[in-house]
Backbone as a chain_set.jsonl record, in Angstrom:
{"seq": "XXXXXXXXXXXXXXXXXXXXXXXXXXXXXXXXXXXXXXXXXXXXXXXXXXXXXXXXXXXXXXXXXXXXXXXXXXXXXXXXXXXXXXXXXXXXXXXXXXXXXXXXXXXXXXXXXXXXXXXXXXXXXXXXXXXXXXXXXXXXXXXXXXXXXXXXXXXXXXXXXXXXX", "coords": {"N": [[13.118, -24.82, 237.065], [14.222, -27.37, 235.634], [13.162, -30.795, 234.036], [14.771, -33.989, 232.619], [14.662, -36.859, 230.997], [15.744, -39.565, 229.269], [17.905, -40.171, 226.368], [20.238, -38.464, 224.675], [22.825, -36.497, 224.739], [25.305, -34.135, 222.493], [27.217, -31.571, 223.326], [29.186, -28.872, 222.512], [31.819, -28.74, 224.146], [30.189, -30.574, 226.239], [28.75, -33.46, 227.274], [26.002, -35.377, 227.71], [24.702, -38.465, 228.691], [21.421, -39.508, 229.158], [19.765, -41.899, 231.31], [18.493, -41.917, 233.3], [16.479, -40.201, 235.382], [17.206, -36.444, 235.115], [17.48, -33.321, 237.389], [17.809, -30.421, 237.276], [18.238, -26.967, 238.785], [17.885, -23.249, 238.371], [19.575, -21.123, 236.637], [21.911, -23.103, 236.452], [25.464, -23.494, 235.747], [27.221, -24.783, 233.48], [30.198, -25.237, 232.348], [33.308, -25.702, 229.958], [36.921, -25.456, 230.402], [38.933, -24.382, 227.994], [41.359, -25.824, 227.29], [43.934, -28.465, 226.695], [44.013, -30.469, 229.324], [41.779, -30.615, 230.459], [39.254, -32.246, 230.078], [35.714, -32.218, 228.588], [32.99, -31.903, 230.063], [31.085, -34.664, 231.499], [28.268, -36.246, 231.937], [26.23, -38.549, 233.243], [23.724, -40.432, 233.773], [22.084, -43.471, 234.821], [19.95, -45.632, 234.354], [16.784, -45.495, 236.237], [18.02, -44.6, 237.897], [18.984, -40.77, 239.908], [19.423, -38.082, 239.244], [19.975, -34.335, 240.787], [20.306, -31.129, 240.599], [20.903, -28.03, 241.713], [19.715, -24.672, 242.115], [21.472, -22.149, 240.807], [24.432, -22.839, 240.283], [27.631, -23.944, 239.513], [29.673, -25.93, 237.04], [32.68, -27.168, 235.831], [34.856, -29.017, 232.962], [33.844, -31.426, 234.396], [32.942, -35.123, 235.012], [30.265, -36.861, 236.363], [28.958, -39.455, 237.017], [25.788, -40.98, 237.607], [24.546, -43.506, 239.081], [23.09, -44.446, 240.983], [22.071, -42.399, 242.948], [22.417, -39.223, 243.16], [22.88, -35.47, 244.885], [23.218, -32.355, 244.081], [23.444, -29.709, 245.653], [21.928, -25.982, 245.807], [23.995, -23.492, 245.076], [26.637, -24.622, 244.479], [30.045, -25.013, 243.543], [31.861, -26.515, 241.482], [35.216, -27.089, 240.723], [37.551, -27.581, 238.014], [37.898, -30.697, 236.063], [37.123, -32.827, 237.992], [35.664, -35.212, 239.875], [32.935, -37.352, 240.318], [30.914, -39.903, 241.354], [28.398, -42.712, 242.646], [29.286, -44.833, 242.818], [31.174, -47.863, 242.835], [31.58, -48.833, 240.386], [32.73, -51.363, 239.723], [32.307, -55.274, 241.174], [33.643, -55.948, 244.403], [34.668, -58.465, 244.33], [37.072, -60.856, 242.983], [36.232, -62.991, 241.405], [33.547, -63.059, 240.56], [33.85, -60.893, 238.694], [35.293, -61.585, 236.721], [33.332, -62.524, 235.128], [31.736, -59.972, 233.05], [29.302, -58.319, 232.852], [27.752, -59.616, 234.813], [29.301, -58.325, 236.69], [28.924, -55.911, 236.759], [26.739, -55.206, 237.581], [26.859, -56.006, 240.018], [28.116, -54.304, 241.305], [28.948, -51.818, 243.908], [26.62, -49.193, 245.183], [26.438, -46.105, 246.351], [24.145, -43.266, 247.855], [25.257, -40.023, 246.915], [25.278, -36.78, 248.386], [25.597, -33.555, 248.348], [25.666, -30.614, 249.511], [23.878, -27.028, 250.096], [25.801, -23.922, 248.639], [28.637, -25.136, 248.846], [32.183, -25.491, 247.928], [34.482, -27.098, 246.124], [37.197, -28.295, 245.149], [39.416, -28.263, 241.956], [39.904, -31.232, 240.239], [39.088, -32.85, 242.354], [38.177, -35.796, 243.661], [34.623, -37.71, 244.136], [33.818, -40.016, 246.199], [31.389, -42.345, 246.268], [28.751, -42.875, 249.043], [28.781, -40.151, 250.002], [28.346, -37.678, 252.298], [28.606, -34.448, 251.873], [29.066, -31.524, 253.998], [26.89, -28.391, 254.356], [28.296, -25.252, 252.822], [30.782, -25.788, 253.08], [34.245, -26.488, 252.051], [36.368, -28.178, 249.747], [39.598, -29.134, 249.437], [41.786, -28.408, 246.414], [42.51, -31.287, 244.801], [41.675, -33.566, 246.108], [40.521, -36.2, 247.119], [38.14, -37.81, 247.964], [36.708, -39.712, 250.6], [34.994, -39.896, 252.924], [32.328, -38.279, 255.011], [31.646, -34.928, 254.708], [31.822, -32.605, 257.358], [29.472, -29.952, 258.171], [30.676, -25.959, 257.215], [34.084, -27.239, 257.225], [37.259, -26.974, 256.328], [38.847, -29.806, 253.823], [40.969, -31.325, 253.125], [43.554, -33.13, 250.616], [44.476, -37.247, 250.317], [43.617, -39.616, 251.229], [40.984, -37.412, 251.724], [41.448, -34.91, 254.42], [40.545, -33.428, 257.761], [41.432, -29.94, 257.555], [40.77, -27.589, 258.558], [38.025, -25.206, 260.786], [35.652, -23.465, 259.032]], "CA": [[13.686, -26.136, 237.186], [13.875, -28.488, 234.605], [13.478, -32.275, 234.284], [15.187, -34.438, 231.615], [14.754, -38.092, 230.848], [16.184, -40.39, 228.836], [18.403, -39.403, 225.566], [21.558, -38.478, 225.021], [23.298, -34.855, 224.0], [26.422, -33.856, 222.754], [27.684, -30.14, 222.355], [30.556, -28.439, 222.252], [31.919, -29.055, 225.899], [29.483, -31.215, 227.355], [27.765, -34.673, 226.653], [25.201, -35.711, 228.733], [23.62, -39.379, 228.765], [20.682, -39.764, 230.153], [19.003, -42.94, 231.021], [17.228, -41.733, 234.627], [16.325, -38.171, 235.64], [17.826, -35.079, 235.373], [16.702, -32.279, 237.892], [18.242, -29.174, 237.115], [17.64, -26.012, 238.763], [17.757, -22.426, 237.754], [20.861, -20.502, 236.16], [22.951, -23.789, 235.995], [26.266, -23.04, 234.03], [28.373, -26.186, 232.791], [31.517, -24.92, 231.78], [34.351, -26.385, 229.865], [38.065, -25.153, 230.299], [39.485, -24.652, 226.696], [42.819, -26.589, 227.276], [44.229, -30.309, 226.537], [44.588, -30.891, 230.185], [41.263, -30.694, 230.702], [38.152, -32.52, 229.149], [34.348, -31.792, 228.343], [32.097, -32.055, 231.466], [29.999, -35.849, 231.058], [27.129, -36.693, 232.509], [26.017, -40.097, 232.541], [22.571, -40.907, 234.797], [21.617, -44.606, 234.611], [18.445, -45.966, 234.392], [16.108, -45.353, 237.269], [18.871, -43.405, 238.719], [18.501, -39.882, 240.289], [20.567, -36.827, 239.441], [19.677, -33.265, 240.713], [21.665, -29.793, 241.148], [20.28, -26.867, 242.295], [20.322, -23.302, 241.531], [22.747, -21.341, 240.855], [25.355, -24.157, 240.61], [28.45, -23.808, 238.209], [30.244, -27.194, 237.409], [32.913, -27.24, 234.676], [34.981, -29.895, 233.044], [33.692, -32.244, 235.357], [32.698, -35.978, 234.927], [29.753, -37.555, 236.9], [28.467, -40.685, 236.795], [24.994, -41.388, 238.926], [24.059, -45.202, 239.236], [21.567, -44.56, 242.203], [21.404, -41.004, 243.319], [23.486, -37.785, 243.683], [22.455, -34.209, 244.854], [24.079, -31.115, 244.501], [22.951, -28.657, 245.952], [22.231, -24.469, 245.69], [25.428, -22.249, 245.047], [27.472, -25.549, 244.677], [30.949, -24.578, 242.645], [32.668, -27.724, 241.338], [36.086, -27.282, 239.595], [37.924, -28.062, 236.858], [39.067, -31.996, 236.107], [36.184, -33.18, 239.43], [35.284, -37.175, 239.126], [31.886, -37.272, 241.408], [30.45, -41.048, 241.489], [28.12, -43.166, 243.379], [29.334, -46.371, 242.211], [32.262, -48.738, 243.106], [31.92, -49.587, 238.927], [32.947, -52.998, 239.612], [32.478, -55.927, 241.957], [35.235, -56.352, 244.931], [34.87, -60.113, 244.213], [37.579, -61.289, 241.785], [35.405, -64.131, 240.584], [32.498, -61.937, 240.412], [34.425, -59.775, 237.801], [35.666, -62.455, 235.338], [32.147, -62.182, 234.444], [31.316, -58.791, 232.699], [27.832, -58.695, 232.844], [27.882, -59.501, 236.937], [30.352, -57.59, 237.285], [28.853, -54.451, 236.38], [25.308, -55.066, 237.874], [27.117, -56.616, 241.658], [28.785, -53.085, 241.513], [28.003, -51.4, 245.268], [26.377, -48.049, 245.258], [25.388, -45.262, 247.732], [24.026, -41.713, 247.52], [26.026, -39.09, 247.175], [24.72, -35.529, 248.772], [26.589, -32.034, 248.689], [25.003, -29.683, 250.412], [23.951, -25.716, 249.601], [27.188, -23.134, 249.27], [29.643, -25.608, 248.918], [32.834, -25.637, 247.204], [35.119, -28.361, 245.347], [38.305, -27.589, 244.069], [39.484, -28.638, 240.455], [40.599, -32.428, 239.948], [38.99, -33.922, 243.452], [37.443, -37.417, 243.605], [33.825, -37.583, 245.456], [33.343, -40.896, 246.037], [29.936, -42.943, 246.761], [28.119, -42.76, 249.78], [29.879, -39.281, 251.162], [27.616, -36.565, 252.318], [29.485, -32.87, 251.911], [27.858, -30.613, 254.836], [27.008, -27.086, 253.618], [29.366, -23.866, 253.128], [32.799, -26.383, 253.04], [35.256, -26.819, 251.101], [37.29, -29.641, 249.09], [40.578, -28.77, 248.137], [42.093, -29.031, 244.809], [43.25, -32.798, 244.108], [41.311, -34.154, 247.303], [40.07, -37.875, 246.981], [36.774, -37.491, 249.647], [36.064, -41.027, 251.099], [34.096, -40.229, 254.159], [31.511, -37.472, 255.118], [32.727, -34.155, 255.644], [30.821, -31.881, 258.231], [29.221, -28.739, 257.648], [31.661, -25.329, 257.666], [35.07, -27.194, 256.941], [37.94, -27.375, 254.966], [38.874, -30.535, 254.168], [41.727, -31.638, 251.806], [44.315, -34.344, 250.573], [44.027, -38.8, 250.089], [42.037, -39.676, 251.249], [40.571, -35.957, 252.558], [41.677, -35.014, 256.187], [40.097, -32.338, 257.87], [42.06, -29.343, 257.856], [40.351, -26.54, 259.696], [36.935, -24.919, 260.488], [35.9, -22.351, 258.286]], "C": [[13.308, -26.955, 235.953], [14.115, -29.882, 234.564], [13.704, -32.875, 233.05], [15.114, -36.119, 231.787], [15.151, -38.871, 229.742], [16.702, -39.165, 227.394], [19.996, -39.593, 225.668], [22.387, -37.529, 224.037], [24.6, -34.66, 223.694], [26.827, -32.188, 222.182], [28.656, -29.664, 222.652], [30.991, -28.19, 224.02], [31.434, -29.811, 226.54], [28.415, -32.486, 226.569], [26.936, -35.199, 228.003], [24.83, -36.91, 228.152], [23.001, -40.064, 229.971], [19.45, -40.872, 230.102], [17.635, -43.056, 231.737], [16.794, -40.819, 234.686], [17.278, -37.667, 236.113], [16.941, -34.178, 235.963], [17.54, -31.044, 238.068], [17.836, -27.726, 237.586], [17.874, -25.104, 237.618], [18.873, -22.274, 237.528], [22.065, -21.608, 236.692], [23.944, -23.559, 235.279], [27.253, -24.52, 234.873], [29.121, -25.718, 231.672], [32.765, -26.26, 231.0], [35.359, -25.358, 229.446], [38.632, -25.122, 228.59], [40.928, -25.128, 226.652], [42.342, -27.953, 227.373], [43.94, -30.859, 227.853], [43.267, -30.924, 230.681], [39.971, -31.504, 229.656], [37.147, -32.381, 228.806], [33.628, -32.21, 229.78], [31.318, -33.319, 230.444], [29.627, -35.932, 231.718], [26.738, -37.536, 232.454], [25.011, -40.216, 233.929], [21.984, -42.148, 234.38], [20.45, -44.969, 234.885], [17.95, -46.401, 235.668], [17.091, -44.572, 238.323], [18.668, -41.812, 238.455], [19.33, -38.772, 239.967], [20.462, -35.688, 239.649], [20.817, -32.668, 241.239], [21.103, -28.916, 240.988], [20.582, -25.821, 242.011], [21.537, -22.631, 241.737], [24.283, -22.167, 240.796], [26.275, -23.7, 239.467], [29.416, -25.394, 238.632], [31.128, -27.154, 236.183], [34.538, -28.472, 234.499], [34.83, -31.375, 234.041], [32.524, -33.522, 234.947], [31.75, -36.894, 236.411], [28.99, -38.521, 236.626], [27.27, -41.139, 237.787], [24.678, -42.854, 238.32], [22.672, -45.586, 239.524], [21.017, -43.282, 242.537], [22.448, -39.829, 243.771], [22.353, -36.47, 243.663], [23.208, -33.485, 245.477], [23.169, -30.069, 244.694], [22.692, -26.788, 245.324], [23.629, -24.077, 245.632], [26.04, -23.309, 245.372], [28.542, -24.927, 243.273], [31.601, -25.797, 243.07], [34.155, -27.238, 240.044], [36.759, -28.27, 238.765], [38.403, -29.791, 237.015], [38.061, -32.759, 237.512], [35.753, -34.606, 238.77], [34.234, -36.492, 240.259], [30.856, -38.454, 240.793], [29.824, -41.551, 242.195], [28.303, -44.627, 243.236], [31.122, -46.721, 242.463], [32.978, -48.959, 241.476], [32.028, -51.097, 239.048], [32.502, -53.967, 241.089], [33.965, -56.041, 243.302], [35.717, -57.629, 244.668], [35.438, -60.58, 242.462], [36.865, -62.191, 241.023], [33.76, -63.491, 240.214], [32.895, -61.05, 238.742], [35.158, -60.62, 236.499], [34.186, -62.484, 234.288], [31.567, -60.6, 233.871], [30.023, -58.419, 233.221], [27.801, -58.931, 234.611], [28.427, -59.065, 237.303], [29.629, -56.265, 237.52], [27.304, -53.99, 237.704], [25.739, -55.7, 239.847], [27.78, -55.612, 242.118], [28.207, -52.28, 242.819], [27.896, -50.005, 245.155], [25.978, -47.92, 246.633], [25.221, -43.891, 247.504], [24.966, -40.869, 247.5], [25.083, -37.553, 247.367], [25.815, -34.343, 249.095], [25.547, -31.169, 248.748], [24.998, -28.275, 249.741], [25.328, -25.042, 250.165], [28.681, -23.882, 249.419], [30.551, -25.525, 248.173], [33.9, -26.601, 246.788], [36.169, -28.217, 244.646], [39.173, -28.839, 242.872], [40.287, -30.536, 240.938], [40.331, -33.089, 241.246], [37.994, -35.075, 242.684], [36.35, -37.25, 244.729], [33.461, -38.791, 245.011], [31.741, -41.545, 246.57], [29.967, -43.108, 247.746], [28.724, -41.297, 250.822], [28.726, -37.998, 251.208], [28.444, -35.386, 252.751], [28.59, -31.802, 252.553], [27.717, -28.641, 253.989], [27.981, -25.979, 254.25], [30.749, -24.866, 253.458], [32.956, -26.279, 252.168], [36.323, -27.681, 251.08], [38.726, -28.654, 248.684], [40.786, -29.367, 246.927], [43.014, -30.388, 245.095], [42.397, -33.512, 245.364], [40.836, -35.369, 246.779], [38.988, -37.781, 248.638], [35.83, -38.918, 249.734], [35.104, -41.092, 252.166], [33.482, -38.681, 254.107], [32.506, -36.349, 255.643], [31.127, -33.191, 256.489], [30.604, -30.479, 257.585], [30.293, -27.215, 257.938], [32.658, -25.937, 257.721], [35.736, -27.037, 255.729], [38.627, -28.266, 255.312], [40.161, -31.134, 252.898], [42.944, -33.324, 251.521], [43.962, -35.75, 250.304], [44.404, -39.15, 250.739], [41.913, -38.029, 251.897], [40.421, -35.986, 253.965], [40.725, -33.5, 256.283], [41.646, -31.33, 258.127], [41.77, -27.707, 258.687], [38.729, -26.022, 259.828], [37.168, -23.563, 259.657], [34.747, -21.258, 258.931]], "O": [[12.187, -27.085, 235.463], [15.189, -30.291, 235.005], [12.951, -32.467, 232.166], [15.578, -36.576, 232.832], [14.324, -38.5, 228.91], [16.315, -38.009, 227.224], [20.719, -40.359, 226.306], [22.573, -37.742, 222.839], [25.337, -34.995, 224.622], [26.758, -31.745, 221.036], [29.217, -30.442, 223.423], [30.388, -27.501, 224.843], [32.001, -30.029, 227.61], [27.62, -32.385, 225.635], [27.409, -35.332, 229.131], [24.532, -36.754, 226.968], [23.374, -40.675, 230.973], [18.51, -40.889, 229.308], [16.549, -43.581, 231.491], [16.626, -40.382, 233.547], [18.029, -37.989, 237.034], [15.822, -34.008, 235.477], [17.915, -30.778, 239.21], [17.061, -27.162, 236.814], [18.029, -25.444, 236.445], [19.61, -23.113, 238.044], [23.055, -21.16, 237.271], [23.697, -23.365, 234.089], [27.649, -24.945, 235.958], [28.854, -25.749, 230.471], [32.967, -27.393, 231.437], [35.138, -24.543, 228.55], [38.638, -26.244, 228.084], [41.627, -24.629, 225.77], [41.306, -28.499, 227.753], [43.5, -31.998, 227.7], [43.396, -31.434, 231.793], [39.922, -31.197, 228.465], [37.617, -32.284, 227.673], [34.193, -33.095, 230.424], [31.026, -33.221, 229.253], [30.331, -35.764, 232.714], [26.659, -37.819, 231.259], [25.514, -40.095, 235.046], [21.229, -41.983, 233.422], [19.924, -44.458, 235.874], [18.407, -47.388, 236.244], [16.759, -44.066, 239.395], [18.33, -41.375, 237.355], [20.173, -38.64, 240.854], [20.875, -35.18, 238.606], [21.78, -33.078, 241.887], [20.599, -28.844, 239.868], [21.729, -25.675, 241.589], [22.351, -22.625, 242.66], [25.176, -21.747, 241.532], [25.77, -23.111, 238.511], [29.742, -25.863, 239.723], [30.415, -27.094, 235.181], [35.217, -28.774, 235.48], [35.738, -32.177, 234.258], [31.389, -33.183, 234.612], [32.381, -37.451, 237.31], [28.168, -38.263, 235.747], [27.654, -41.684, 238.822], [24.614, -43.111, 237.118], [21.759, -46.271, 239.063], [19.819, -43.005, 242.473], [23.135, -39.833, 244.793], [21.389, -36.331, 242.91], [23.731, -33.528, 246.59], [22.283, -29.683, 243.93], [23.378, -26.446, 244.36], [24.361, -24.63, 246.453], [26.228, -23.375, 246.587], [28.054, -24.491, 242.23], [31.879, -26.191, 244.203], [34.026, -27.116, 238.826], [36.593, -29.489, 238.793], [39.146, -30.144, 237.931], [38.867, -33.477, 238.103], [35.58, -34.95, 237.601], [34.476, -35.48, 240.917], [30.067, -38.146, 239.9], [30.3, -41.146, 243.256], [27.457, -45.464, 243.551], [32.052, -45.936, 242.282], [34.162, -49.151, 241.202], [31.337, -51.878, 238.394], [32.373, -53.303, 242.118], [35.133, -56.199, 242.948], [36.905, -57.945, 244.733], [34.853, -60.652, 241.381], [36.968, -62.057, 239.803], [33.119, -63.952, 239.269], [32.056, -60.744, 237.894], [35.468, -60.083, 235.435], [34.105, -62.467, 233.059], [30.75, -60.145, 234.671], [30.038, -58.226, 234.436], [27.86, -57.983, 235.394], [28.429, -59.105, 238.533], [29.852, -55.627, 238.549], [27.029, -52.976, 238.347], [24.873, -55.736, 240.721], [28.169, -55.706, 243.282], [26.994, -52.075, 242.815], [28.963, -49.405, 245.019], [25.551, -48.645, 247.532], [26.14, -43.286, 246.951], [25.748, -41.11, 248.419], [24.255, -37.263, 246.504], [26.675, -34.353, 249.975], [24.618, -31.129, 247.941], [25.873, -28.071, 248.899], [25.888, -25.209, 251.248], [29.658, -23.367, 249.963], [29.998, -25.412, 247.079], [34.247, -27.001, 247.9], [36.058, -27.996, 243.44], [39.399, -30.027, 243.103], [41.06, -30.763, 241.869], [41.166, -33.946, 241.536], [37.375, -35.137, 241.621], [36.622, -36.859, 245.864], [32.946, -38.985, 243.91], [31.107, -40.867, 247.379], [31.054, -43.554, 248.111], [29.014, -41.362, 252.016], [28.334, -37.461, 250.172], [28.93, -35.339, 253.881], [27.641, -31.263, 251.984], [28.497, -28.041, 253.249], [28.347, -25.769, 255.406], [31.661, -24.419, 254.152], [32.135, -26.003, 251.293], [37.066, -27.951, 252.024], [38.81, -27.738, 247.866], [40.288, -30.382, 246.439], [44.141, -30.338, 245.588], [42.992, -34.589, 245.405], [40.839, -35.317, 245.549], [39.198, -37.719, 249.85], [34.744, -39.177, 249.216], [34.445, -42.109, 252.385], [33.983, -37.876, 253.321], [33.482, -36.401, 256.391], [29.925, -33.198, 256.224], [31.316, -29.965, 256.723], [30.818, -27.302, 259.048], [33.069, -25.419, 258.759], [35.298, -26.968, 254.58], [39.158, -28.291, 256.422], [39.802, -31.242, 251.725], [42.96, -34.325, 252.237], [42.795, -35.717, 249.915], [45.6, -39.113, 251.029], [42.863, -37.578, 252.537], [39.665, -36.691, 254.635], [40.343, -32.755, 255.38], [42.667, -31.747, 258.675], [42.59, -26.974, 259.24], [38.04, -26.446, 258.9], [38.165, -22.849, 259.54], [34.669, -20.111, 258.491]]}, "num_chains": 1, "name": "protein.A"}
């Protein structure tokens, strides 16, 4: 396992900046797709914010952003084109948001947790506060607003359940 703090990397596929911790297990691979249609995997962990992912994990072009706290789990497979956020980004309050600067910092977070064995198919949205139970699966393009349970599959926008697995 390895732990990373502050910095900020860029290499051929993948930029990481890191302001909080990184907890990385073992045989991590961060892939990037070699086509237009896809972009470099980013990483972006904000200061005093939490980001771990667990062994064996493959994640490629895929863009996460922690605020407050995300964990991915063991034998987690995230595909291609994947947003995975714990942050709103902005205020809901229009007057809130004329202000930059308050805007950014009145922004509402919540953990995000995916579970061991899970899978994620290319170009979904995991939004903040959604815990992904272990051994499911996201389909491809899903938008995942609410918790899914352990053993489904769960797909579509917002993500419905669509069967046990």
């Amino acid at each position: 396992m390895i732990r990373e703090k502050g910095g900020y990397v860029q290499r051929k596929g993948l930029m990481l900046d890191i302001d909080g911790n990184f907890i990385f297990g073992n045989n991590l691979i961060i892939n990037t797709i070699g086509v237009d249609i896809f972009t470099k995997s980013h990483i972006v962990v904000c200061q005093n914010a939490v980001l771990s992912i667990g062994n064996n994990s493959g994640i490629t072009s895929t863009a996460i952003y922690c605020a407050e706290k995300i964990e991915i789990g063991n034998y987690v497979n995230i595909g291609a084109g994947c947003l995975i956020m714990d942050t709103n980004f902005h205020s809901t309050n229009w007057e809130i948001r004329m202000d930059r600067k308050k805007d950014i910092i009145n922004a509402k977070t919540a953990p995000v947790k995916i579970d061991d064995f899970v899978f994620i198919g290319a170009r979904s949205i995991i939004c903040k506060g959604v815990h992904i139970g272990e051994k499911s699966l996201v389909a491809a393009g899903s938008v995942v607003v609410k918790d899914i349970p352990a053993g489904e599959l769960w797909g579509g926008n917002p993500a419905k359940f669509i069967k046990k697995i």
